[in-house]
C-alpha positions in Angstrom: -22.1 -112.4 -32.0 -19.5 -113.8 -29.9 -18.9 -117.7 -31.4 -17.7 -120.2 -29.2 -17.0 -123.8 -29.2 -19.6 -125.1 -26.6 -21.6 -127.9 -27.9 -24.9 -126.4 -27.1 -24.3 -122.5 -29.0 -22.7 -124.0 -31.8 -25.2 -126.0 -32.6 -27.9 -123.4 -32.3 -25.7 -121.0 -33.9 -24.8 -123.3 -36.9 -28.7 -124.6 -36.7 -30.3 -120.5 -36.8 -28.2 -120.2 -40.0 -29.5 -123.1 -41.8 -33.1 -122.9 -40.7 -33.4 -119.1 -41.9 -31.6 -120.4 -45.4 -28.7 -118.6 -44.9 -26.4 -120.1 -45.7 -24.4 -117.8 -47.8 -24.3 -115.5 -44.8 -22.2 -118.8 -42.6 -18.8 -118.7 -45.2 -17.7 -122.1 -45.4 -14.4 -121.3 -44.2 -15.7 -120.0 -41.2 -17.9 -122.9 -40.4 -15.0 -125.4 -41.0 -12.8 -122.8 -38.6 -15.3 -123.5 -35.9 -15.9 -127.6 -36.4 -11.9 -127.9 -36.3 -12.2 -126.7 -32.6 -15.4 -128.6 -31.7 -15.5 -131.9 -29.8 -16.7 -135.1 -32.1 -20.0 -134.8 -30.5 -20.8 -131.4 -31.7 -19.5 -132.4 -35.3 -21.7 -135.3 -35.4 -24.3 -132.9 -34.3 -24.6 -130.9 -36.5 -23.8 -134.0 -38.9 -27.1 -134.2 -38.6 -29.1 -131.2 -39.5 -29.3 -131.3 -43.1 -27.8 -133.1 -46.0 -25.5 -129.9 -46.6 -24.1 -130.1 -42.9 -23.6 -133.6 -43.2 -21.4 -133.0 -46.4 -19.4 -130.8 -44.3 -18.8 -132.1 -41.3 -17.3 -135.8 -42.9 -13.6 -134.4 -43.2 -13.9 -133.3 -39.4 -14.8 -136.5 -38.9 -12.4 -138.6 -40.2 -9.7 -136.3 -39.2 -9.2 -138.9 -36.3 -8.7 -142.8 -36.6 -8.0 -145.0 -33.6 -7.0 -148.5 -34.1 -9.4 -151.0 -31.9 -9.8 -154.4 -31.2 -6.3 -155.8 -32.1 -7.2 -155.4 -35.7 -6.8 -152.4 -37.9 -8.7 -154.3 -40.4 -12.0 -153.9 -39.1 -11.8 -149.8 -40.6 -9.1 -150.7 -43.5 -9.9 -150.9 -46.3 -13.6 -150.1 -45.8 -15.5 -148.1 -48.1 -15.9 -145.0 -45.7 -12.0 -145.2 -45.2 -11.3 -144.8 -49.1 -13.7 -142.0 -49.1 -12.3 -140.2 -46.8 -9.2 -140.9 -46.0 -7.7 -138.0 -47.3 -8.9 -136.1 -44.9 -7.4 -138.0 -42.3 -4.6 -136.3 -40.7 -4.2 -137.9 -36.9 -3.7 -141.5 -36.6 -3.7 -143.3 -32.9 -2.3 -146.2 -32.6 -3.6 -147.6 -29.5 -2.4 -150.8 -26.9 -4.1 -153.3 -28.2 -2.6 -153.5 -31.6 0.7 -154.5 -30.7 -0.7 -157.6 -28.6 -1.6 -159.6 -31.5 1.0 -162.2 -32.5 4.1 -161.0 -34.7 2.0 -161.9 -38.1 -1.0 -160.1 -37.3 1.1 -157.2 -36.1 3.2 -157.2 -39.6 -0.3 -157.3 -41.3 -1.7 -154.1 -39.2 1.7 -152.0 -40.0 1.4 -152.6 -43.3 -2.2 -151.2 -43.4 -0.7 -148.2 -42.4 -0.1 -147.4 -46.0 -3.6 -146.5 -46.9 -3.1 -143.4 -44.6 -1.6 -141.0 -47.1 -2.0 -138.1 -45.9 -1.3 -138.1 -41.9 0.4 -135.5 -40.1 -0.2 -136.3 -36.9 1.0 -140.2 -35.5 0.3 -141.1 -31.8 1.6 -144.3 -30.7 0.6 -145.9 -26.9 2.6 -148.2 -25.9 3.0 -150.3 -22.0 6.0 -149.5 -20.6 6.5 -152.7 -18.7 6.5 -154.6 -21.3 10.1 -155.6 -21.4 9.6 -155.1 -25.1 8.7 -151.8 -25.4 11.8 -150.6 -27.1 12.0 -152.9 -29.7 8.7 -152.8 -30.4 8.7 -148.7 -30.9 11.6 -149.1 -32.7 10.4 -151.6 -35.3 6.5 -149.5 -36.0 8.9 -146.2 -36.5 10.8 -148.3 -38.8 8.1 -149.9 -40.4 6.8 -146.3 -41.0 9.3 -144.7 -42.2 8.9 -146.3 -45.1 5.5 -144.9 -46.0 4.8 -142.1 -48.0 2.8 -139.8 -44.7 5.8 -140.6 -43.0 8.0 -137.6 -45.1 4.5 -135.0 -43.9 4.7 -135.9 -40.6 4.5 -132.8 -38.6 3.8 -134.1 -35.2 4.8 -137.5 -33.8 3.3 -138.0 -30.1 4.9 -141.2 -27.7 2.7 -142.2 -25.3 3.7 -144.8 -22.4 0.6 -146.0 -20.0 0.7 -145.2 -16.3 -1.5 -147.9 -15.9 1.2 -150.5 -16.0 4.1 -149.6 -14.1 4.2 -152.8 -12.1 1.5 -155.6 -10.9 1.7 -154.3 -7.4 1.1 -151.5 -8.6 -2.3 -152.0 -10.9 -3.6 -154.4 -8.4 -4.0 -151.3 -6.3 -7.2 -150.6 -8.5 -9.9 -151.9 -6.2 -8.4 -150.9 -3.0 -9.6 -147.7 -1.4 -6.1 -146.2 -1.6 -6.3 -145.8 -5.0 -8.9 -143.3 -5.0 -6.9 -140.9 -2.7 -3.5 -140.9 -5.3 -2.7 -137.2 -6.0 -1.2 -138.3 -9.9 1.3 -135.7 -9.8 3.0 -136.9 -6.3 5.1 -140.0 -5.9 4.5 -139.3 -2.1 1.0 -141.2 -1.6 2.4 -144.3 -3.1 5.9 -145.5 -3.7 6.6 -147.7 -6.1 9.7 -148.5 -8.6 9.5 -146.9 -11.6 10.3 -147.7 -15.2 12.9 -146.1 -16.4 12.6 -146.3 -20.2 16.0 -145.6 -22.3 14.0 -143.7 -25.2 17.5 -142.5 -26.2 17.7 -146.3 -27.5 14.3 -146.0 -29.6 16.3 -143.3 -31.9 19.8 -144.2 -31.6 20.8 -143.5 -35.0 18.3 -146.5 -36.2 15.3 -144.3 -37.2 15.4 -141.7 -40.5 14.7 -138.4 -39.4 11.3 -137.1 -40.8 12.3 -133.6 -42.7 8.7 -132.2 -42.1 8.6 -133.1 -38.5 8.0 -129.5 -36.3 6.8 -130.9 -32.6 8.0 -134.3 -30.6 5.5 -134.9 -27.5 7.0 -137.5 -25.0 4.4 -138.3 -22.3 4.8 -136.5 -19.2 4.4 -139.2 -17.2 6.6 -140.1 -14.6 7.3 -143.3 -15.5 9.5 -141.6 -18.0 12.8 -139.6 -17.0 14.4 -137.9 -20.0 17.8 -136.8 -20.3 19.6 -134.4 -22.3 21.0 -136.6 -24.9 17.5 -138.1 -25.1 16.6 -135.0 -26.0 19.2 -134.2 -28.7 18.4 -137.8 -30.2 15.0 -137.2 -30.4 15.4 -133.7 -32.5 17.8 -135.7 -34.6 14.2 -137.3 -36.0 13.7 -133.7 -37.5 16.0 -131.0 -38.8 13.2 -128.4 -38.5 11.6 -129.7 -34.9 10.4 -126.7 -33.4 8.3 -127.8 -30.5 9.5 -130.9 -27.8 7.2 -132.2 -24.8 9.0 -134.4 -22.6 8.5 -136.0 -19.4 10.6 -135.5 -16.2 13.7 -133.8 -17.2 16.7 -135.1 -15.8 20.1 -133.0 -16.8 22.0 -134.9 -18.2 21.7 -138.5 -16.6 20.7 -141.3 -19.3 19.7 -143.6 -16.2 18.6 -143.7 -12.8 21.8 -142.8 -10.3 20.5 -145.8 -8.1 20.3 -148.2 -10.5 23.8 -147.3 -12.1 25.5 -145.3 -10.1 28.4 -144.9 -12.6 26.1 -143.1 -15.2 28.1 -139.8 -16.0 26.1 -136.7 -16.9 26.4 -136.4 -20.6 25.4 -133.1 -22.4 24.6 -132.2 -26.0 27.4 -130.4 -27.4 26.7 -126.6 -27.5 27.8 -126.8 -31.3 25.1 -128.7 -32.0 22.7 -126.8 -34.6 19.5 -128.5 -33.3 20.1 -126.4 -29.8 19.1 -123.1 -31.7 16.5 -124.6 -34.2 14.4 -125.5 -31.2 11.9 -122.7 -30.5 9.4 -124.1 -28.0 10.4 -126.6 -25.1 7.9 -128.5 -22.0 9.3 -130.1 -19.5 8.5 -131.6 -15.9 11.2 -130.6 -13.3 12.2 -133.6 -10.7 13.0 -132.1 -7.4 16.3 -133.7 -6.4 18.4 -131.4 -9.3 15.7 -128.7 -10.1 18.4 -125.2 -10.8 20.5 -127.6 -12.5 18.4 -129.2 -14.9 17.4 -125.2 -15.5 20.6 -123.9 -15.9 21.6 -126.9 -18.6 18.3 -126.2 -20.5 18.9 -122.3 -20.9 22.7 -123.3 -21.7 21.8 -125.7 -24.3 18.6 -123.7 -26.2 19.4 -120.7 -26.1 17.1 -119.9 -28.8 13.9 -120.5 -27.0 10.4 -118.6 -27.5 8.4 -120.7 -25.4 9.2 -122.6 -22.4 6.6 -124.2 -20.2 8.2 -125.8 -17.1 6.1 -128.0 -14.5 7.2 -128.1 -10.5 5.3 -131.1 -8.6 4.2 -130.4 -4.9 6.6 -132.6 -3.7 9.5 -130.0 -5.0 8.6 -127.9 -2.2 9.2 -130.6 0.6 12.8 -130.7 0.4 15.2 -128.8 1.8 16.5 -126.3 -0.5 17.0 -122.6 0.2 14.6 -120.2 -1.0 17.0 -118.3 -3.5 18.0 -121.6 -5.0 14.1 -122.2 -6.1 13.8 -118.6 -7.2 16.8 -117.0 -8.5 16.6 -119.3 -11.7 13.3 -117.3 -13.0 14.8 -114.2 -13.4 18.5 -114.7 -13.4 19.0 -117.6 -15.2 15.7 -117.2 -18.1 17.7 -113.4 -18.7 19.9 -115.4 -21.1 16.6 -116.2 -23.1 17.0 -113.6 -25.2 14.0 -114.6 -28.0 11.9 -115.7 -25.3 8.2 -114.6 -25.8 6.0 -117.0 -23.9 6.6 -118.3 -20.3 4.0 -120.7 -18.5 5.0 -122.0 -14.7 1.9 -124.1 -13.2 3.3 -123.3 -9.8 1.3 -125.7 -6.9 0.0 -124.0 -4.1 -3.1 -125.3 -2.2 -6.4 -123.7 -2.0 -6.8 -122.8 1.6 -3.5 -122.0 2.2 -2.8 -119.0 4.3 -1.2 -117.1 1.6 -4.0 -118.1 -0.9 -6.6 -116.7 1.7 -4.3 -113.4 1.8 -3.8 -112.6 -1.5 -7.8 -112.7 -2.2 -7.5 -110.5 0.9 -5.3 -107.9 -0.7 -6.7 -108.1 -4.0 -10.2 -106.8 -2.5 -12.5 -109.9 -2.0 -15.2 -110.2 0.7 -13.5 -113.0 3.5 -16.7 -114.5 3.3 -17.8 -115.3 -0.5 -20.9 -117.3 -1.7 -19.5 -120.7 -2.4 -20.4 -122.1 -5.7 -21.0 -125.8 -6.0 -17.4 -126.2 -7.3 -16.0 -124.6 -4.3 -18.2 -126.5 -1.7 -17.1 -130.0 -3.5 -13.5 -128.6 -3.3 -13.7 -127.8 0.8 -15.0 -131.6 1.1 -11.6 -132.8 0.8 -10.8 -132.5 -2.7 -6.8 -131.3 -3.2 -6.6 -128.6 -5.8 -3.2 -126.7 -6.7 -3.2 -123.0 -7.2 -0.2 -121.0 -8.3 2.2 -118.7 -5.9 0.5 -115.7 -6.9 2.1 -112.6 -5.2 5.0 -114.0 -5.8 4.8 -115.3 -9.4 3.6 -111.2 -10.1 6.7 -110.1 -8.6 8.9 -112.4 -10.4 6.9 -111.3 -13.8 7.8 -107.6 -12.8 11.2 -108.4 -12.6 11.4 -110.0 -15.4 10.2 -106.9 -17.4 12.4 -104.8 -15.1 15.5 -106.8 -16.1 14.4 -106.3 -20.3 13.3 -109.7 -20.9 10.8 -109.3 -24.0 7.5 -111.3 -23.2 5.0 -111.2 -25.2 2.6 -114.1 -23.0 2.5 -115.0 -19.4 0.5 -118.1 -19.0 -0.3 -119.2 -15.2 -2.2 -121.8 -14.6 -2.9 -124.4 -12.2 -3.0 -127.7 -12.6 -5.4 -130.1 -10.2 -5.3 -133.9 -9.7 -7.3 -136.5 -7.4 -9.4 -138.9 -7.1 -12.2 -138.7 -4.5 -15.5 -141.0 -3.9 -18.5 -138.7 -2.6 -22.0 -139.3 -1.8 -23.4 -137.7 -4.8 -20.5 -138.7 -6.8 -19.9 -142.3 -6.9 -17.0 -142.3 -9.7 -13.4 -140.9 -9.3 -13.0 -138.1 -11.5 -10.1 -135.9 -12.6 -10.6 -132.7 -13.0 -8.6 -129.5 -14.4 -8.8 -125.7 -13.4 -7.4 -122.8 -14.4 -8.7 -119.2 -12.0 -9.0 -116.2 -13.4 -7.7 -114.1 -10.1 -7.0 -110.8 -11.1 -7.4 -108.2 -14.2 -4.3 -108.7 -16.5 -5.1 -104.9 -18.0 -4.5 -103.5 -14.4 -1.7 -105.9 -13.5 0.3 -106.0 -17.2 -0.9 -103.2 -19.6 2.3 -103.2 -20.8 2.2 -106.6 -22.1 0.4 -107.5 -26.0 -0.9 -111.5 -24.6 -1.1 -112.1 -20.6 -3.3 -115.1 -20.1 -4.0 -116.1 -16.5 -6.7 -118.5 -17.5 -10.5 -118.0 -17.1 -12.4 -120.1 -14.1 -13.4 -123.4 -16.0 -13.5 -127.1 -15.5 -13.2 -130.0 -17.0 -14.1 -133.2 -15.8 -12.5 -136.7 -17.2 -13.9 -140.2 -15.2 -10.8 -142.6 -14.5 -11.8 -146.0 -15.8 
């Protein structure tokens, strides 16, 4: 029986099991595989079916705290927390703790001690807050000094898009809001905040020796540089994964707002370059083959490289072969690289969308699910270059490059008010568009995605 992670077969899965007294049949390594890929819900769920279940599912359960309500101490010390906490393993750290007065926010940090066992450390923060950098600064120094702080093995920085600027968040009730494409300055220009991370970790911070992946929001609030890049690895001698946001090569601030900022690079001596393995980044459009070129310079050691192109890229005018030739000239140099993912944006009803389905055998006229009625309405959804993605893959091959995975996917993003959908809603898709045995035999892993959504509401 084919298991998934649904809420609905798991459940009746789990609950078949436990209603035929089985439960010797239902390992309980297996069972704790599947609840570590379920959704809470689920968990507490099936929580609920017996007393066994319940006993089971309390680790999966506090795997996760969130601080709320200004006030870690309305969860620390309590007697669930000392119970469990050593199965806690990711800790958010959400806005509103950090806008209690400098006391209170002493007293939460030091709370953080109870959580012995983390390995995973999220921190929010509001990037206009002129004090953002202090402020990360001082909770990574005031954790560094805890004893999880040595395990960590992920450390994720999250800045709000919510709060660029006033203007910006006023923007909220107007009717413009609900037509902003998220991944396109285009629909709305406003300045951005242009954090200096590189001054969060400038030699101030311990480096964590257990630390494998870095995640810098994506968001474009946030352009990161090179030498943010090398400072950040510098928080781990083993880092092996690093999500940024908008990659800008070499630049530690914006050209407009200092316009004698000089490129500064990491040193290609520098032994972080080759430890690196696995590397996300969003592209900006104005310096796109450069900012390629300096990554496969600089980590030459990569096995996984997911690179992000907005829309926008593909407005400005840049020859063809400059926005091409990097994907199998300059990625050649990869010589360990197993896993390449390009979300490349192409819309739906685009002419050579409509050909390629053409080509590829399907009917001109399909039977339109609800999904793709809802999308004709006026909803924008990105697909990737298809053809052309397939011929770059081939070449790839052609030219030796070992690839183990071929990830494309496409990512969507809007906000639309309908008459039988009253909320904005975000939603994410990935298509399934043709049969990777009959396009890639050749290859152990080709993922193109499967046709499934997700829907998140925008508050």
């Amino acid at each position: 029986m084919e298991i998934t992670t649904r809420t609905h077969t798991l459940r009746e899965y789990l609950r078949s099991f436990l209603q035929e007294e089985n439960r010797e049949i239902l390992p309980l390594g297996l069972c704790n595989h599947i609840l570590s890929f379920s959704s809470i819900e689920t968990v507490k769920n099936f929580a609920r079916c017996s007393k066994w279940t319940n006993d089971i599912s309390q680790p999966h359960l506090a795997h996760t705290v969130k601080s709320r309500n200004n006030n870690l101490a309305l969860f620390l010390p309590g007697q669930r927390l000392r119970k469990y906490r050593k199965y806690i393993r990711h800790l958010v750290l959400e806005d509103q703790l950090y806008e209690a007065d400098t006391s209170t926010l002493r007293e939460n940090l030091s709370r953080l001690r109870y959580f012995k066992d983390v390995t995973h450390l999220e921190i929010c923060l509001d990037t206009a807050s002129s004090l953002t950098v202090n402020l990360l600064t001082a909770i990574l120094l005031r954790v560094s000094q805890f004893q999880f702080y040595r395990r960590l093995r992920k450390l994720s920085i999250e800045f709000s898009s919510d709060y660029v600027n006033p203007g910006f968040a006023a923007l909220k009730n107007d009717e413009l809001w609900h037509r902003i494409t998220w991944d396109d300055q285009e629909f709305l220009e406003y300045p951005m905040t242009y954090t200096r991370l590189y001054a969060l970790v400038g030699g101030t911070i311990p480096p964590a020796p257990n630390l494998e992946e870095i995640d810098v929001n994506k968001g474009y609030q946030t352009i990161v540089g090179l030498g943010t890049l090398a400072r950040l690895l510098c928080l781990s001698p083993k880092a092996k994964l690093l999500t940024a946001g908008q990659f800008d090569s070499g630049i530690w601030e914006d050209r407009k707002l200092n316009p004698s900022a000089k490129p500064i690079y990491m040193s290609p001596a520098h032994p972080l370059c080759y430890t690196l393995t696995a590397l996300e980044v969003t592209m900006l459009k104005s310096d796109f083959g450069e900012a390629v070129q300096v990554i496969v310079r600089e980590f030459p050691g990569l096995e996984s490289f997911v690179i992000r192109v907005s829309e926008s890229f593909f407005t400005i005018k840049q020859p063809k072969a400059v926005r091409k030739a990097w994907l199998y000239t300059q990625l050649k140099n990869l010589k360990n690289l197993k896993r390449l993912a390009i979300p490349w944006p192409c819309h739906l009803q685009s002419a050579e969308y409509k050909k390629y389905r053409r080509g590829r055998g399907y009917a001109s006229v399909l039977t339109r699910t609800e999904e793709e009625a809802y999308i004709e309405q006026g909803e924008q959804i990105w697909y990737p270059h298809l053809r052309k993605i397939e011929q770059w893959v081939e070449k790839l091959m052609i030219k030796g490059i070992p690839l183990e995975e071929v990830r494309l996917s496409a990512l969507k993003f809007s906000a639309t008010y309908t008459e039988d959908r009253p909320k904005p809603i975000l939603r994410y898709n990935v298509v399934e568009l043709f049969s990777t045995v009959e396009r890639y035999p050749h290859l152990p892993l080709a993922r193109f995605g499967s046709f499934d959504w997700e829907v998140y509401e925008i508050d």
